[in-house]
mmCIF file of the C-alpha atoms, coordinates in Angstrom:
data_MODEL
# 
_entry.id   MODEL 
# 
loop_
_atom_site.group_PDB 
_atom_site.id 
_atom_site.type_symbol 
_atom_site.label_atom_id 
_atom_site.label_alt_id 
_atom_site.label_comp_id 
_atom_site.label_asym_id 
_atom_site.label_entity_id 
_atom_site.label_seq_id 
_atom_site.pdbx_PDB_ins_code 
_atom_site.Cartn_x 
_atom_site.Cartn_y 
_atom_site.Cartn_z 
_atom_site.occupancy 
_atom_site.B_iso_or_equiv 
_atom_site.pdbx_formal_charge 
_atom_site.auth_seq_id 
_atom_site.auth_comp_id 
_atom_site.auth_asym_id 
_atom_site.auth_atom_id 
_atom_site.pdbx_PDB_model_num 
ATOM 1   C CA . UNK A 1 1   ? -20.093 -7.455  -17.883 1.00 0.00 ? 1   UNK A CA 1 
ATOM 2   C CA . UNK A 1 2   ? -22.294 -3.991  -17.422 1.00 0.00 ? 2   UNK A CA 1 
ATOM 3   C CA . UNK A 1 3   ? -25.775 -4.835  -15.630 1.00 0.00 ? 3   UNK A CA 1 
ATOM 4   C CA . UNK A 1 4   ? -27.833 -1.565  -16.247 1.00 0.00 ? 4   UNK A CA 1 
ATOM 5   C CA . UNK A 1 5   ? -30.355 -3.034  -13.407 1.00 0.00 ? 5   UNK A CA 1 
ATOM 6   C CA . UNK A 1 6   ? -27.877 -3.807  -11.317 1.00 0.00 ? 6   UNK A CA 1 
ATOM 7   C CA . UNK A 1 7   ? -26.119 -0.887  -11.529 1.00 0.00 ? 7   UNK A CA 1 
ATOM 8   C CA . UNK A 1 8   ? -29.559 1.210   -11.098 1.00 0.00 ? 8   UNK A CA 1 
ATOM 9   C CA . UNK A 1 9   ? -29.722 -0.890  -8.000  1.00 0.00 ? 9   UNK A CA 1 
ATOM 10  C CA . UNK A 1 10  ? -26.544 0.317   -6.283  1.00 0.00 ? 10  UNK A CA 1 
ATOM 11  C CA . UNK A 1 11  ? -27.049 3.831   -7.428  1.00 0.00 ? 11  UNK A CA 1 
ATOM 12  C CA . UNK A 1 12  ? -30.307 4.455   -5.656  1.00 0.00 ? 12  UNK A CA 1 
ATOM 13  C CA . UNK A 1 13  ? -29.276 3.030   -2.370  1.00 0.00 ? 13  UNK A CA 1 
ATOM 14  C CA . UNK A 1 14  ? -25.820 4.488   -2.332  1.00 0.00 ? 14  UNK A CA 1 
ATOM 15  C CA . UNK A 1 15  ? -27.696 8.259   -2.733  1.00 0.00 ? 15  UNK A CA 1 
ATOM 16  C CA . UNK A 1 16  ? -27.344 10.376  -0.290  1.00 0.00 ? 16  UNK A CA 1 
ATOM 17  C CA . UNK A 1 17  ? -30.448 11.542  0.921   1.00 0.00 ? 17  UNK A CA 1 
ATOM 18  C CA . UNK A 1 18  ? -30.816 15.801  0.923   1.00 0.00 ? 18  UNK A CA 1 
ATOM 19  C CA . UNK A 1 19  ? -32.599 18.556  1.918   1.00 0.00 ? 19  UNK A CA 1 
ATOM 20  C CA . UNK A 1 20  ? -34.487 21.128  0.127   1.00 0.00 ? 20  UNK A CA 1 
ATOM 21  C CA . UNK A 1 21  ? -31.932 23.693  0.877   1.00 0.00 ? 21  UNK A CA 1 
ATOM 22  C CA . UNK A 1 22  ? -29.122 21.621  -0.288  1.00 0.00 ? 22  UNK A CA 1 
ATOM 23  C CA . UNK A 1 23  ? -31.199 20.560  -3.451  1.00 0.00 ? 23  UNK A CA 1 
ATOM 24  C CA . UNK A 1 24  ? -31.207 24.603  -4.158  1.00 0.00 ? 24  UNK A CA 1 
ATOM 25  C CA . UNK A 1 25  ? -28.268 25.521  -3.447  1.00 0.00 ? 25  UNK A CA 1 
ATOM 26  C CA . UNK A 1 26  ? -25.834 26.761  -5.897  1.00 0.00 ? 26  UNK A CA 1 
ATOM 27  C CA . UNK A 1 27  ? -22.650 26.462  -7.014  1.00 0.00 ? 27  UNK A CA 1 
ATOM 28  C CA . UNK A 1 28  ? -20.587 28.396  -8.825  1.00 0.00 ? 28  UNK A CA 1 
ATOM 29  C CA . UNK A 1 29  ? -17.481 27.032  -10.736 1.00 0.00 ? 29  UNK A CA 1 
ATOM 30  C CA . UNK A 1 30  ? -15.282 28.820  -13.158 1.00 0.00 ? 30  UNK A CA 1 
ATOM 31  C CA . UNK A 1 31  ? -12.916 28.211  -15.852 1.00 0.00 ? 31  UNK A CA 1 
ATOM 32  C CA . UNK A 1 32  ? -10.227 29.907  -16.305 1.00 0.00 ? 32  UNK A CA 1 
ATOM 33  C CA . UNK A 1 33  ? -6.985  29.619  -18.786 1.00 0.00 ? 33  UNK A CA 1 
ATOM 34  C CA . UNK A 1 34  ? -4.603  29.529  -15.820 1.00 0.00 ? 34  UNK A CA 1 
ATOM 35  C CA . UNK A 1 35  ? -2.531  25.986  -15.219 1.00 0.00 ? 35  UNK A CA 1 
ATOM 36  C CA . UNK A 1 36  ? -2.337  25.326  -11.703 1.00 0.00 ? 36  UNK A CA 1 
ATOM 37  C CA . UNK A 1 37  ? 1.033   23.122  -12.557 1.00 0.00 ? 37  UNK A CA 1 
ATOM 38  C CA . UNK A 1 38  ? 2.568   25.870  -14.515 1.00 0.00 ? 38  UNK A CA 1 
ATOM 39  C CA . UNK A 1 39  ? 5.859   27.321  -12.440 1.00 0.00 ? 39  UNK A CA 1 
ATOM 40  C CA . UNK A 1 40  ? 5.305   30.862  -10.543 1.00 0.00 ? 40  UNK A CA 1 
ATOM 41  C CA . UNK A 1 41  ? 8.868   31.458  -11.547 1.00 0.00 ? 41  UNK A CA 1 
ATOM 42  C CA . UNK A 1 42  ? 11.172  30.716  -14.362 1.00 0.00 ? 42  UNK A CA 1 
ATOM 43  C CA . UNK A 1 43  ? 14.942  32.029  -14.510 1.00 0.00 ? 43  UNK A CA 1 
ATOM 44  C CA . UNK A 1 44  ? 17.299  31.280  -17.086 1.00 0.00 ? 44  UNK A CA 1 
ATOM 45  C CA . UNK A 1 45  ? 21.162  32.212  -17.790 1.00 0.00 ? 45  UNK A CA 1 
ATOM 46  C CA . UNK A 1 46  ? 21.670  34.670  -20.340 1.00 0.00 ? 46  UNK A CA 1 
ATOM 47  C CA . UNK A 1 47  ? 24.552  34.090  -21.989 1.00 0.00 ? 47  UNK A CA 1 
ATOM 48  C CA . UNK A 1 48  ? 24.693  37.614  -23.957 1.00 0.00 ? 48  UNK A CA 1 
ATOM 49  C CA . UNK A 1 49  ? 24.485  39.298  -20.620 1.00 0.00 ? 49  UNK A CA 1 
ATOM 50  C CA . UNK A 1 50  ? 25.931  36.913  -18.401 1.00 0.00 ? 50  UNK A CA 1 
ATOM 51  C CA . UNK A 1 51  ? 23.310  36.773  -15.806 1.00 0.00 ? 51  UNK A CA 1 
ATOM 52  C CA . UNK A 1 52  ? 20.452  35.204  -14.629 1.00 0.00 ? 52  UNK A CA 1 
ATOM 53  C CA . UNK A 1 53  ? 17.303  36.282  -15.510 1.00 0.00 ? 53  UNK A CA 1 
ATOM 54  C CA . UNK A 1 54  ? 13.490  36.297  -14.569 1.00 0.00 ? 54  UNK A CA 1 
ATOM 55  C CA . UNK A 1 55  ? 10.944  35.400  -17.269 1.00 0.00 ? 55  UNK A CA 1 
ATOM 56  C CA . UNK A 1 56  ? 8.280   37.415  -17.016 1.00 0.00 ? 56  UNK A CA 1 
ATOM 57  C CA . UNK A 1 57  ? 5.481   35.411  -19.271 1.00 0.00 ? 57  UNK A CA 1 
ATOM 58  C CA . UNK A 1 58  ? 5.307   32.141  -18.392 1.00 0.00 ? 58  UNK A CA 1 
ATOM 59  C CA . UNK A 1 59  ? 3.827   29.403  -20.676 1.00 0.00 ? 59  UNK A CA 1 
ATOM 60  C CA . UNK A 1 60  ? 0.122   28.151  -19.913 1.00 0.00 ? 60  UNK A CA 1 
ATOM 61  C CA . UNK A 1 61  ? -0.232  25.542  -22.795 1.00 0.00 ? 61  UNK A CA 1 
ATOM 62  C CA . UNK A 1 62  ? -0.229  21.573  -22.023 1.00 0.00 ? 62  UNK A CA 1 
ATOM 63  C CA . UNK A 1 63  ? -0.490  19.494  -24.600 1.00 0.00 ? 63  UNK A CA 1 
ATOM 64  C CA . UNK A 1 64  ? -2.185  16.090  -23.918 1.00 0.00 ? 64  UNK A CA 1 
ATOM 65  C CA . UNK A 1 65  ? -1.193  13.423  -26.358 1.00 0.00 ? 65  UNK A CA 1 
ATOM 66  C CA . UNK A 1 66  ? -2.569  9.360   -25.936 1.00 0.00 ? 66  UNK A CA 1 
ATOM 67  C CA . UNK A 1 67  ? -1.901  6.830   -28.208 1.00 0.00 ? 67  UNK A CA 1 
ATOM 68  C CA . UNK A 1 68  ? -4.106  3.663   -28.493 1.00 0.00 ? 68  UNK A CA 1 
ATOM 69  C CA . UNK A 1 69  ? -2.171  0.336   -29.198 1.00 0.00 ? 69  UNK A CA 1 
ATOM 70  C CA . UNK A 1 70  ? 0.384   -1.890  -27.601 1.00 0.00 ? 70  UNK A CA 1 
ATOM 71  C CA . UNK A 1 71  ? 4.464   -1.698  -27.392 1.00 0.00 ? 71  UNK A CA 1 
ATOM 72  C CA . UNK A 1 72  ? 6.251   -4.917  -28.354 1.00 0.00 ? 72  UNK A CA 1 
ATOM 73  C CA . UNK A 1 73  ? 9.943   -5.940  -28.364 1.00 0.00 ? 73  UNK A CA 1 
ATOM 74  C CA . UNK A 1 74  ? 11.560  -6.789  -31.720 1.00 0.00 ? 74  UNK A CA 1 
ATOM 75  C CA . UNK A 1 75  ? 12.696  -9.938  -31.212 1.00 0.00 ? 75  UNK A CA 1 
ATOM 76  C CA . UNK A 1 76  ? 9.923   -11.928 -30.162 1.00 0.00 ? 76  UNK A CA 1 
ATOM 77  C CA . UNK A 1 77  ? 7.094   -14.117 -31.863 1.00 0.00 ? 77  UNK A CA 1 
ATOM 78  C CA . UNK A 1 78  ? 4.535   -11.551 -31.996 1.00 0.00 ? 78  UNK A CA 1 
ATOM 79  C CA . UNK A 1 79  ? 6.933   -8.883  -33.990 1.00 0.00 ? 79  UNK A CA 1 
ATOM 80  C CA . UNK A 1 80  ? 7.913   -11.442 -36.503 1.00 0.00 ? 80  UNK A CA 1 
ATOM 81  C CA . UNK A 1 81  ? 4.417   -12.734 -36.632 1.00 0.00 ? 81  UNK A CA 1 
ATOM 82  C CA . UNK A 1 82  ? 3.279   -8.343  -37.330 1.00 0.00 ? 82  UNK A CA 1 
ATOM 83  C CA . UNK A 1 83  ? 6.268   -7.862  -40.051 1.00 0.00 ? 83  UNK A CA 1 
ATOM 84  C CA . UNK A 1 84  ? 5.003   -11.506 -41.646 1.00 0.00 ? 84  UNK A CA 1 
ATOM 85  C CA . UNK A 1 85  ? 1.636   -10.033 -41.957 1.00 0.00 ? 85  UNK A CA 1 
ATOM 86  C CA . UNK A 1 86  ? 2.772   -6.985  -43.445 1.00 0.00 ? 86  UNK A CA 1 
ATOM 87  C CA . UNK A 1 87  ? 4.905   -8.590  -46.144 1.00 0.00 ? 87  UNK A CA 1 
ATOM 88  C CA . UNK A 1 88  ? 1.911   -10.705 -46.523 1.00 0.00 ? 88  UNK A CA 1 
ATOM 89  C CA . UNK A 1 89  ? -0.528  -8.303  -47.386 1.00 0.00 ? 89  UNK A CA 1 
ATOM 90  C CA . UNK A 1 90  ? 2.024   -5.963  -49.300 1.00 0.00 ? 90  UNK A CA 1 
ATOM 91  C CA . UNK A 1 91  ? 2.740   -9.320  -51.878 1.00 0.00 ? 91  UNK A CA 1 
ATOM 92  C CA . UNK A 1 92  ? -1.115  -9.129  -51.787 1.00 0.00 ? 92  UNK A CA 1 
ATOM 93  C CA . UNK A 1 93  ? -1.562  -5.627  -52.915 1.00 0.00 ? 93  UNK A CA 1 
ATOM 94  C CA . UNK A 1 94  ? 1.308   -6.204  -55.674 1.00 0.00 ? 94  UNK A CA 1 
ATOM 95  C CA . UNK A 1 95  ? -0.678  -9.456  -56.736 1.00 0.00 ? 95  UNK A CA 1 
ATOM 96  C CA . UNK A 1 96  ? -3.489  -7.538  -57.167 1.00 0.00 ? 96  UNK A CA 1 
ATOM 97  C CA . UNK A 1 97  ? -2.339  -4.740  -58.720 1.00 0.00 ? 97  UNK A CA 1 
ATOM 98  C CA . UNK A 1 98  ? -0.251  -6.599  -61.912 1.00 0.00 ? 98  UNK A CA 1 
ATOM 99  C CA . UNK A 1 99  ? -3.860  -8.465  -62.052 1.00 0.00 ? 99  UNK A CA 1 
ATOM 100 C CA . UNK A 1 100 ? -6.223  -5.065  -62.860 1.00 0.00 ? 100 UNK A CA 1 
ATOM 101 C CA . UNK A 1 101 ? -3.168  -4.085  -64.770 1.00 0.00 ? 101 UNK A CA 1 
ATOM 102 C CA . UNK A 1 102 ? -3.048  -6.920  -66.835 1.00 0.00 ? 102 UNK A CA 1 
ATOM 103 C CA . UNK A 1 103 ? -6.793  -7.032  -67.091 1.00 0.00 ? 103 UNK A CA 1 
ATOM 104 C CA . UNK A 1 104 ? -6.609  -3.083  -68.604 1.00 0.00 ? 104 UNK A CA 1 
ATOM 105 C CA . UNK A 1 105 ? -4.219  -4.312  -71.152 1.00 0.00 ? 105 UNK A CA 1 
ATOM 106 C CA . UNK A 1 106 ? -5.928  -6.891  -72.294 1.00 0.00 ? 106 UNK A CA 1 
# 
């Protein structure tokens, strides 16, 4: 469990202690749209012409994609427990629903 005073605690002793000229120094960082893991070079075989060829723009887009939840097989316990609870609550829902209908009707 997270200890805010502990944590304080370790912070302050683990600092590194600096001098003015370090504390004013400045640094300079810059963003730019270029991806480091992008390839220099991409060729590809033209079919049409018969020949290799050199791309000359070369794709700088990543897509990041995360996906919270957990993978389970479909034979065990806990996947027939999951597709029990959804037949549950969609016999639930259906309950429900014929009830405010037959409530309107009446």
């Amino acid at each position: 469990m997270f200890n805010a005073e502990n944590a304080a605690m370790a912070g302050a002793n683990e600092q590194e202690d600096l001098t003015q000229e370090q504390k004013d120094e400045v640094i300079l960082k810059t963003l730019t749209t270029k991806n480091p893991q992008a390839p220099s070079n991409i060729t590809t075989f033209s079919y049409a012409e018969r020949r290799f060829m050199k791309e000359d723009s070369i794709p700088q887009i990543v897509f990041h994609y995360e996906v919270d939840g957990d993978i389970i097989m479909v034979n065990t316990d806990a996947a027939n427990q999951q597709d029990d609870d959804a037949e549950m609550k969609k016999k639930n829902e259906t309950d429900m629903l014929y009830s405010i209908n037959a409530s309107i009707i009446q």
